[in-house]
C-alpha positions as CSV (number, residue, x, y, z in Angstrom):
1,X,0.0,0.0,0.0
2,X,1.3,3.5,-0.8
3,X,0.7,6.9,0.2
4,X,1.3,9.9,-2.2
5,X,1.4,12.5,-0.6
6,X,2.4,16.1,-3.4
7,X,4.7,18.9,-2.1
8,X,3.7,20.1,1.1
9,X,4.7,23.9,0.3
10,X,2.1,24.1,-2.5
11,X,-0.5,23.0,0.1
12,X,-1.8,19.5,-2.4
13,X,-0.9,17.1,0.3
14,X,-3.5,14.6,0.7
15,X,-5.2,13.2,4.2
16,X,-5.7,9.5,3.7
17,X,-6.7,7.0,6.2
18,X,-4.7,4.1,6.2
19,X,-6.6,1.1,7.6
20,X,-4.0,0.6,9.9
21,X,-1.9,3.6,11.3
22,X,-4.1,5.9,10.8
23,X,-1.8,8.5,10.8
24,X,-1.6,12.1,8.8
25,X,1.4,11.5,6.6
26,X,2.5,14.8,5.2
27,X,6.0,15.0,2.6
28,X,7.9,17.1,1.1
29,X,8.4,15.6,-1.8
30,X,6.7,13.9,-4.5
31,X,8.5,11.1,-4.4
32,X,8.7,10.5,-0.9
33,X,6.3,6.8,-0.6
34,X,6.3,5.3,2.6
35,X,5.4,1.7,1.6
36,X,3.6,-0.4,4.4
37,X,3.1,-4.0,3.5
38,X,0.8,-5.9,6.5
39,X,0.7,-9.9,5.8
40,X,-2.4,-10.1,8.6
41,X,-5.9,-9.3,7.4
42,X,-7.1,-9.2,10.6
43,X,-4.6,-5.8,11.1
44,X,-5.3,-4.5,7.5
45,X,-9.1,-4.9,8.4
46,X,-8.9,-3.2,12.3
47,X,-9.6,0.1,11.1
48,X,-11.5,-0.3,8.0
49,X,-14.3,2.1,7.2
50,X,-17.4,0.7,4.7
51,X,-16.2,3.4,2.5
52,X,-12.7,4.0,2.3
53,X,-12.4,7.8,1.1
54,X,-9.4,10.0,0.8
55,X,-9.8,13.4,2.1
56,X,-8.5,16.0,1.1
57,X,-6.3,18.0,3.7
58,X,-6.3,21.4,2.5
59,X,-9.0,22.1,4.6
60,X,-7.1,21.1,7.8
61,X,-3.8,23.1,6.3
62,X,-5.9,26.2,6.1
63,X,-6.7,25.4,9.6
64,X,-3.9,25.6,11.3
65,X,-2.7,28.6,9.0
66,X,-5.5,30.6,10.6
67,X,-4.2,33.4,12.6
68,X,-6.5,32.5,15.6
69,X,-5.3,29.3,15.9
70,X,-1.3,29.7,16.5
71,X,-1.4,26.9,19.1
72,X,-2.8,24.3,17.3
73,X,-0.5,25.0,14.2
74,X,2.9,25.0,16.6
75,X,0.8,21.0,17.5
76,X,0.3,20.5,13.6
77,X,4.1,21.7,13.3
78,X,5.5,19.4,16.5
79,X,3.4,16.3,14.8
80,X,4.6,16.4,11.4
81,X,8.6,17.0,12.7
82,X,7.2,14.2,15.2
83,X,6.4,11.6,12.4
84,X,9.0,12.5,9.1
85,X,11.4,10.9,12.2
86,X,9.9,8.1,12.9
87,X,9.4,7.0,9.4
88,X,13.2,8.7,8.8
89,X,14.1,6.0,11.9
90,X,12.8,3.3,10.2
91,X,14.7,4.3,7.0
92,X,11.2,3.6,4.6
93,X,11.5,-0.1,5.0
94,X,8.6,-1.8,5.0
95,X,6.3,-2.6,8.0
96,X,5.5,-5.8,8.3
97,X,2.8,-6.9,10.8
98,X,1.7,-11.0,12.0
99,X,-1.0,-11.6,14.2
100,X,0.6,-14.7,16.3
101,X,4.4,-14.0,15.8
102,X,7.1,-14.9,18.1
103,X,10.1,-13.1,19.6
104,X,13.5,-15.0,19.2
105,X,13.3,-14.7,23.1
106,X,10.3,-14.0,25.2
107,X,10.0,-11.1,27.4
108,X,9.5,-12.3,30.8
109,X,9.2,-9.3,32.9
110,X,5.9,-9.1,34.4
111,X,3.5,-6.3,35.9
112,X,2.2,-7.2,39.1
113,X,-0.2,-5.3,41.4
114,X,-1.7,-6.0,45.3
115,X,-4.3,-4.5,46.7
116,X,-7.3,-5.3,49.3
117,X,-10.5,-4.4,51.3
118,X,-12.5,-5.6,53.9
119,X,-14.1,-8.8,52.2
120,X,-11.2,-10.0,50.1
121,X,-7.3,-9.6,48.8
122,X,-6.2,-10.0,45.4
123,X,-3.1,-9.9,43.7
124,X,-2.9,-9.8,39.7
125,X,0.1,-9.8,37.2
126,X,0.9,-10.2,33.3
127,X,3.5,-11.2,31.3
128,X,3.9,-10.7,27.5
129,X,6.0,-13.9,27.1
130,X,6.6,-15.7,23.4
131,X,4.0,-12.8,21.6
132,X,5.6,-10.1,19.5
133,X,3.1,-7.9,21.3
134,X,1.4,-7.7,24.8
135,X,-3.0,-7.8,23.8
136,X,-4.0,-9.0,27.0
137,X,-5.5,-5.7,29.7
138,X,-7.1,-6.0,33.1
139,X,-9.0,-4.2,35.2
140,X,-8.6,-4.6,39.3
141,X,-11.6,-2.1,41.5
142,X,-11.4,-3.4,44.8
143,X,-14.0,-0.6,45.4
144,X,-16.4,-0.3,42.2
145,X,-18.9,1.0,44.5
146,X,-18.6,1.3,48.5
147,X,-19.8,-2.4,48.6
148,X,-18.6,-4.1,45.5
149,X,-15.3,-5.5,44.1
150,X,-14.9,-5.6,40.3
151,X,-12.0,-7.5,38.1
152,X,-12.3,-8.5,34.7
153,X,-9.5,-9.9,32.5
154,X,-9.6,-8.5,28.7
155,X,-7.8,-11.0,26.2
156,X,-6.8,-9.3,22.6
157,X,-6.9,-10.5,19.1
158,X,-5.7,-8.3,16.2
159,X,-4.4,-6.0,18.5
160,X,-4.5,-4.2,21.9
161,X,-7.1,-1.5,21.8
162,X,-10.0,-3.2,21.9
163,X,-9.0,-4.6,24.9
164,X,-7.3,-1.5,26.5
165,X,-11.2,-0.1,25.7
166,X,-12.7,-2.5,27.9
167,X,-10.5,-2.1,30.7
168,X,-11.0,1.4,30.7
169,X,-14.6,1.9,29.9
170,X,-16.3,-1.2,30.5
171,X,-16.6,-0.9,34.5
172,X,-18.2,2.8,34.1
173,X,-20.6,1.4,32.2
174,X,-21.6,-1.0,34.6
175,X,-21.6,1.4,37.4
176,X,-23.7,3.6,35.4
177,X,-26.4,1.3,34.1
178,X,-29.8,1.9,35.6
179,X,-30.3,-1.7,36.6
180,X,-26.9,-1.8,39.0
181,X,-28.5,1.0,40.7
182,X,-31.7,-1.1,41.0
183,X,-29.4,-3.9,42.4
184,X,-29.5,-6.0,39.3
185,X,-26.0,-6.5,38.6
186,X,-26.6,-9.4,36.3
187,X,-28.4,-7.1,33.8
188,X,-26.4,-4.2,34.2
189,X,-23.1,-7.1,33.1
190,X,-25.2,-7.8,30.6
191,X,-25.6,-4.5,28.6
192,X,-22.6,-3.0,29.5
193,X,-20.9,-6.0,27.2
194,X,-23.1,-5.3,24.6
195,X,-23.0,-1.7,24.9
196,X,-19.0,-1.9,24.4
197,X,-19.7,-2.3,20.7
198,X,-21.2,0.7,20.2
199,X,-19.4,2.8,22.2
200,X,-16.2,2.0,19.3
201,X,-18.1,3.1,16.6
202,X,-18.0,6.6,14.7
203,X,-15.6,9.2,15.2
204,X,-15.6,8.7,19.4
205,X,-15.5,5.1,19.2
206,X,-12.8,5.6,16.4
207,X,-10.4,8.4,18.2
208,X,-10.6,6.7,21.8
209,X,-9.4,3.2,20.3
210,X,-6.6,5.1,18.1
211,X,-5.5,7.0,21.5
212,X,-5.3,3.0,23.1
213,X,-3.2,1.9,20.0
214,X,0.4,2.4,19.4
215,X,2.7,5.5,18.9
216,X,1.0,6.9,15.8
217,X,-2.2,6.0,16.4
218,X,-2.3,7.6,19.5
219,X,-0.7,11.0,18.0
220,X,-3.6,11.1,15.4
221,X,-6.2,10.1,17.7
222,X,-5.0,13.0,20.3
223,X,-5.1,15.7,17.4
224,X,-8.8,14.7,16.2
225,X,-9.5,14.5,19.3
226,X,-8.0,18.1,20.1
227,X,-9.6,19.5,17.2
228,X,-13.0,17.1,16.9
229,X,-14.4,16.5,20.3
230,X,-17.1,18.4,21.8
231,X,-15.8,20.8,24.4
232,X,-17.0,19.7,28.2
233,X,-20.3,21.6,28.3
234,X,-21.3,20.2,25.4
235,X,-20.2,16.7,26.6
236,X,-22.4,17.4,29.6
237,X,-25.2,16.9,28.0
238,X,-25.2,13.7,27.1
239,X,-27.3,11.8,29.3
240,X,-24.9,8.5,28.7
241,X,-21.6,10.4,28.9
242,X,-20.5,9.4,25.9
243,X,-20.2,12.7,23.9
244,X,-21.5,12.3,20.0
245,X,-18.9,13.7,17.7
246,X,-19.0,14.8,14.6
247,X,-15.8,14.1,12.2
248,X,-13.6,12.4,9.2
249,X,-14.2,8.6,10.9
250,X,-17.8,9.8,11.8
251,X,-19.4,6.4,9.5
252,X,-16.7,4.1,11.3
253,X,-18.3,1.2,12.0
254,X,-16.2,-0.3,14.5
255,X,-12.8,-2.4,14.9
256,X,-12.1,-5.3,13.1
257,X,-9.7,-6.6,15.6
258,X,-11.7,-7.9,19.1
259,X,-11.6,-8.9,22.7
260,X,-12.2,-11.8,24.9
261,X,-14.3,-10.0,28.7
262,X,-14.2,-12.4,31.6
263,X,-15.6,-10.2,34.5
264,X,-16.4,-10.9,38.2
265,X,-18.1,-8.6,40.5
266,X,-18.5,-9.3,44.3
267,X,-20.7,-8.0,46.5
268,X,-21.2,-9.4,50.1
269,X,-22.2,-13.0,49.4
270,X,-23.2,-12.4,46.5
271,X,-20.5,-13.7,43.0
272,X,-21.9,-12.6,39.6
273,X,-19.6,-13.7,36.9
274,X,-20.1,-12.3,32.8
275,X,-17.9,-13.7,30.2
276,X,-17.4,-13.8,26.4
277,X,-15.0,-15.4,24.9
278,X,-12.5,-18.3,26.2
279,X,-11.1,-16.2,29.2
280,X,-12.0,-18.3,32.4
281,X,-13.2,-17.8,36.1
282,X,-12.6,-20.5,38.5
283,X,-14.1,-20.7,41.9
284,X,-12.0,-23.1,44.5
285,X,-14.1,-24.9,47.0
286,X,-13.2,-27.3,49.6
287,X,-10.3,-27.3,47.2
288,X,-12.5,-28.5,44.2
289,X,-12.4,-26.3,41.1
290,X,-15.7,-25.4,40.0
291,X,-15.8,-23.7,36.8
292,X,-18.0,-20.0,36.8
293,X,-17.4,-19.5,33.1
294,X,-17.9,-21.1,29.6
295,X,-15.3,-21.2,27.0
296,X,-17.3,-20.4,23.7
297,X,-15.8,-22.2,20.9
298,X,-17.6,-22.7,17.8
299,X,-18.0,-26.0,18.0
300,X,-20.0,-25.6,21.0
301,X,-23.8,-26.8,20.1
302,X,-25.4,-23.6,21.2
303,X,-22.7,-21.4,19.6
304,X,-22.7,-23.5,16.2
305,X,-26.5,-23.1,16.3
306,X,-26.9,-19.2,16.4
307,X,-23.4,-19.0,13.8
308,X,-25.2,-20.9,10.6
309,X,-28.6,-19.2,11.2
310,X,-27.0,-16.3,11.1
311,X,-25.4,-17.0,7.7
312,X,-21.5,-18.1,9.1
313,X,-20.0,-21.2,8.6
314,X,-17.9,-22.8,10.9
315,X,-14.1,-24.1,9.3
316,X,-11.2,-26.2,10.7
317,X,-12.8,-24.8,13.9
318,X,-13.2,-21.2,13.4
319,X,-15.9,-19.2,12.7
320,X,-15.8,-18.3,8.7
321,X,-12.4,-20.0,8.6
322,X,-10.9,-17.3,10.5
323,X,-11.6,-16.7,14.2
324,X,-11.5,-19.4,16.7
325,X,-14.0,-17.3,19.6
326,X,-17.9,-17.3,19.0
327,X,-18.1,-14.5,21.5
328,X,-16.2,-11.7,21.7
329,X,-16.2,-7.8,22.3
330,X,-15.5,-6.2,18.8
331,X,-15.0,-8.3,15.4
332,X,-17.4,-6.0,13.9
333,X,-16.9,-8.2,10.6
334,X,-18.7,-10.7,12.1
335,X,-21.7,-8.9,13.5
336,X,-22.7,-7.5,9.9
337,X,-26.6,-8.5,9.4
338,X,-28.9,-5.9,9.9
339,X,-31.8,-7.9,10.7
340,X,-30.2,-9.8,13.7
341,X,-30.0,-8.2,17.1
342,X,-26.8,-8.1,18.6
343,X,-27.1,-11.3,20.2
344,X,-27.9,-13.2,17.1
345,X,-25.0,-12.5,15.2
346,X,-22.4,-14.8,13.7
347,X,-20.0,-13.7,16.6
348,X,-22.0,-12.0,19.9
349,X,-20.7,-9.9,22.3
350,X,-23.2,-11.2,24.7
351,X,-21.8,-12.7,28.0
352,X,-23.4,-15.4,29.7
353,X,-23.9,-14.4,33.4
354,X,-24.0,-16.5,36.4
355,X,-24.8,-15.7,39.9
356,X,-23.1,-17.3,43.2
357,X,-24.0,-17.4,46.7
358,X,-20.3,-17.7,48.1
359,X,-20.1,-19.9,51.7
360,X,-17.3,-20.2,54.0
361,X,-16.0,-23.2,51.9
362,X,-15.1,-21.0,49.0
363,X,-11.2,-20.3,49.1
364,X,-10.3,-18.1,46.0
365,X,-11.5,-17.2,42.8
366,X,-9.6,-17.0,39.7
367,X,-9.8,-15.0,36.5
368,X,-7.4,-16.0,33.6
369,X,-7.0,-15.7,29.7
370,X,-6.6,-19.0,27.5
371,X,-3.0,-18.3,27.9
372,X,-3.2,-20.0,31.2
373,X,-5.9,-22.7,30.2
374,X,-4.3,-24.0,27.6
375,X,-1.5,-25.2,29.8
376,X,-3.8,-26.0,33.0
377,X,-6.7,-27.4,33.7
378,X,-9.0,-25.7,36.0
379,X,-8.1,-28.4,39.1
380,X,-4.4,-28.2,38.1
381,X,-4.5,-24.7,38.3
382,X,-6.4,-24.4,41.6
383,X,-3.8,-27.1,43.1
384,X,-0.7,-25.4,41.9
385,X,-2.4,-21.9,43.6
386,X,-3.1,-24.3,47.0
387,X,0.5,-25.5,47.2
388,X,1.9,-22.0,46.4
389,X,-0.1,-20.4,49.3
390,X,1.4,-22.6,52.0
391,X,4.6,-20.3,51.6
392,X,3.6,-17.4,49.7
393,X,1.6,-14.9,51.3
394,X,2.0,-12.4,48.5
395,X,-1.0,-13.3,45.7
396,X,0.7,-11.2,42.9
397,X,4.0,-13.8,43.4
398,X,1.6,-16.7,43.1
399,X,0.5,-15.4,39.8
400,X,3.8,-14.5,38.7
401,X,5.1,-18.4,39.4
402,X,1.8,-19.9,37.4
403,X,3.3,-17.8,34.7
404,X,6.7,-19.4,34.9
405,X,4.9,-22.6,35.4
406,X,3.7,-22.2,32.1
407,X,5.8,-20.8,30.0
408,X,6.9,-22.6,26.7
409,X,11.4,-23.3,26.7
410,X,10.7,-22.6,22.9
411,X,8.4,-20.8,20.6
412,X,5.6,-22.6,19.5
413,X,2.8,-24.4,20.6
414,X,1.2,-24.0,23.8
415,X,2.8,-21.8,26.8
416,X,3.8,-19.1,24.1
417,X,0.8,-17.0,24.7
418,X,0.4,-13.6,26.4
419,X,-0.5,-14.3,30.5
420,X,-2.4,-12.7,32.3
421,X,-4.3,-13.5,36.1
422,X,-6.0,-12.3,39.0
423,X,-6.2,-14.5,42.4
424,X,-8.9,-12.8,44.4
425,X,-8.7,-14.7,48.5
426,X,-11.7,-14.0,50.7
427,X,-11.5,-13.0,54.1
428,X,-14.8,-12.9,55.8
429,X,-18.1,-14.1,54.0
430,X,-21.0,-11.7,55.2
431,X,-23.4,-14.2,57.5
432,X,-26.5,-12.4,55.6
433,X,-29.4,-15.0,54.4
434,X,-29.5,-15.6,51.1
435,X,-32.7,-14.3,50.6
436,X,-32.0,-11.3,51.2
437,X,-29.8,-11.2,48.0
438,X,-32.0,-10.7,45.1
439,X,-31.2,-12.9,41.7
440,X,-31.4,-11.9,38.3
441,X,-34.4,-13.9,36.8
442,X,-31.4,-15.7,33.7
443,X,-28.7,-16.2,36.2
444,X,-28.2,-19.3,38.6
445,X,-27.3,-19.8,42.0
446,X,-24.4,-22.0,43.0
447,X,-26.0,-23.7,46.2
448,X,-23.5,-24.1,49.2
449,X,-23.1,-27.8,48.6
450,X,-20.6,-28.1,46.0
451,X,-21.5,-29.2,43.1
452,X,-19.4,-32.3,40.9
453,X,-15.3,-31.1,40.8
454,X,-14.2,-30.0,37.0
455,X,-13.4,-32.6,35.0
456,X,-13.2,-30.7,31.8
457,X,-12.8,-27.3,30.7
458,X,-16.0,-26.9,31.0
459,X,-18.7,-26.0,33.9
460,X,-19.8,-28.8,35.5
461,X,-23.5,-28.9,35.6
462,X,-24.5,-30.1,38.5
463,X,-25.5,-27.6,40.8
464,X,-25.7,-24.7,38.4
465,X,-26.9,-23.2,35.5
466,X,-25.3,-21.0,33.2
467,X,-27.3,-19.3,30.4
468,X,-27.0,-16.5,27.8
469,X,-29.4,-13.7,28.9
């Protein structure tokens, strides 16, 4: 792919989105081609508009030019210094992006965070590992609210931002949504997933993911937003907080790329656990690991079912030959018909939600993407954690040695993934009677009798119920 860009002294150069980078390349020269070659379709495909148009940038030029906007042309001026050297750094060779490449050694160093309230403790880390990037993102609120604990695990495919988005916005949603202030978290789980995809579209939902991608995307998604977004009082308005704006990307239609969402939220006995995707929560009991979570594959019945009636195909074990998830945040290729609701499309962001009354048998809960799972089982993992805790007192440290534990010697194959994981101990369980907790009408109730240990990767289903809602 090429972008010609004319002389920028006679004012002809040319705004063009690039379905990747995104960024306002402006040259002096003619000549000057900055060639970007990108093997992955899924990364040619994140930022993809339903028309791609090239706009012409004389009226931004004239913009800046303005005499009462000095500032923003010193910005325009510091960008395009900012970005003729980091292409001059790369010496105009061409980019080359793979979804799923590996480093010749894998970057072990690992984030790691403690933190804890009066109900629980939890310690959380991630590790990049084998992966050329780091996708995975996390989100730890020990105080959502003054009674409730939030922690969701966000697992990337075709890049970070989508991802990054849910870890930053997802939460607020939930806090916001009418039906957590009514008390029904289940519901409130429930939208805020869905809700996610339409937040990314048009110009907000396009500028907020640039600002979470990399370098240049983030520059170009900082100036539209400078010179796009609505000032405060006009965001103010907006009942939802989420500011319409009016801009270049305003007919984006959202990413291409997507995001596994594996979220619990605690509050006093109460566990309510959303997930989409093949991110996982695990609830130890008496020792036993008892699954809170479904991995949605496409060869699940359920998921196979609602993918051919709404016109996919299933190949080699990936939806449409491509993506092996038949839930996830994003993927707006898949979610294309216009006369399925959102939670009839080929891929659905919509979680299935399970409620939990917790008892003073339950240990720890665990939240993990597949980069984990692949290497342990739900009981393996939960017996690793058990043996680690009778000398580590430090939960982040017993994350951090899962992650050695599975970590590939070479490249390839399982234990190559990005890790991440949260290990959430409780302290006290409230002695409150479970009727006074009310439950979501589609969500279950794990009874205080345990029900059959995991066998598989999947929930057991005795003793509880896990539907879509």
């Amino acid at each position: 792919m090429k972008e010609d860009v004319t002389a920028l002294s006679s004012c002809e150069a040319e705004y063009k989105l690039h379905p990747y980078s995104m960024c306002l390349v402006l040259r002096q020269k003619e000549d000057d081609v900055v060639n970007l070659s990108m093997d992955d379709k899924s990364y040619i495909d994140f930022f993809k508009h339903e028309k791609q148009t090239t706009t012409n940038c004389k009226t931004i030029l004239s913009f800046f030019s303005s005499p009462t906007n000095k500032s923003i042309t010193i910005i325009a001026l510091f960008l395009f210094l900012f970005l003729s050297h980091t292409f001059h750094s790369l010496s105009l060779t061409p980019l080359t992006f793979q979804m799923g490449i590996y480093l010749s050694t894998p970057k072990t160093e690992k984030a790691s965070e403690d933190g804890e309230n009066d109900m629980l403790r939890f310690g959380l880390s991630s590790m990049q590992g084998w992966r050329a990037t780091m996708e995975d993102a996390h989100a730890a609120h020990p105080y959502l609210d003054e009674s409730t604990s939030y922690f969701g695990v966000y697992d990337g495919h075709g890049g970070k931002a989508v991802s990054k988005f849910c870890a930053k916005f997802l939460h607020q949603q939930v806090l916001r949504h009418e039906a957590y202030v009514a008390g029904d978290i289940a519901t409130s789980l429930q939208k805020s997933f869905l809700r996610m995809d339409d937040m990314m579209r048009g110009q907000r939902g396009w500028r907020e993911l640039a600002v979470l991608g990399d370098k240049i995307e983030k520059l170009s998604g900082m100036l539209e937003g400078f010179i796009w977004s609505p000032r405060s009082s006009e965001a103010n308005e907006r009942a939802d907080e989420w500011a319409f704006e009016e801009g270049p990307h305003s007919d984006f239609s959202g990413p291409n790329s997507g995001s596994t969402a594996c979220v619990a939220v605690i509050r006093g006995k109460k566990l309510v656990v959303a997930n989409a995707g093949d991110s996982r929560c695990v609830l130890s009991r008496k020792g036993q690991a008892h699954n809170l979570s479904k991995d949605h594959k496409p060869d699940l019945e359920v998921e196979k079912d609602r993918i051919l009636k709404a016109g996919g195909f299933i190949q080699v074990g990936r939806v449409n030959g491509s993506l092996n998830l038949a839930r996830a945040i994003g993927d707006m290729e898949f979610k294309q018909n216009k006369y399925l609701p959102a939670e009839k499309q080929v891929v659905t962001a919509d979680p299935d939600v399970t409620s939990v009354e917790l008892c003073d048998d339950d240990e720890f809960l665990v939240i993990a993407c597949d980069g984990i799972w692949d290497c342990m089982s739900s009981q393996q993992l939960v017996d690793f954690i058990h043996g680690q805790l009778k000398t580590e007192n430090k939960l982040s440290a017993v994350c951090e040695k899962v992650f050695d534990r599975c970590l590939a010697p070479t490249a390839g194959g399982e234990g190559c993934d990005n890790m991440t994981m949260i290990l959430i101990q409780f302290k006290n369980i409230p002695t409150s009677d479970a009727s006074d907790i009310d439950q979501p009408e589609s969500s279950a109730q794990l009874t205080p009798n345990p029900p059959a240990p995991d066998t598989s990767a999947q929930p057991s289903e005795a003793g509880q119920k896990v539907e879509s809602k």
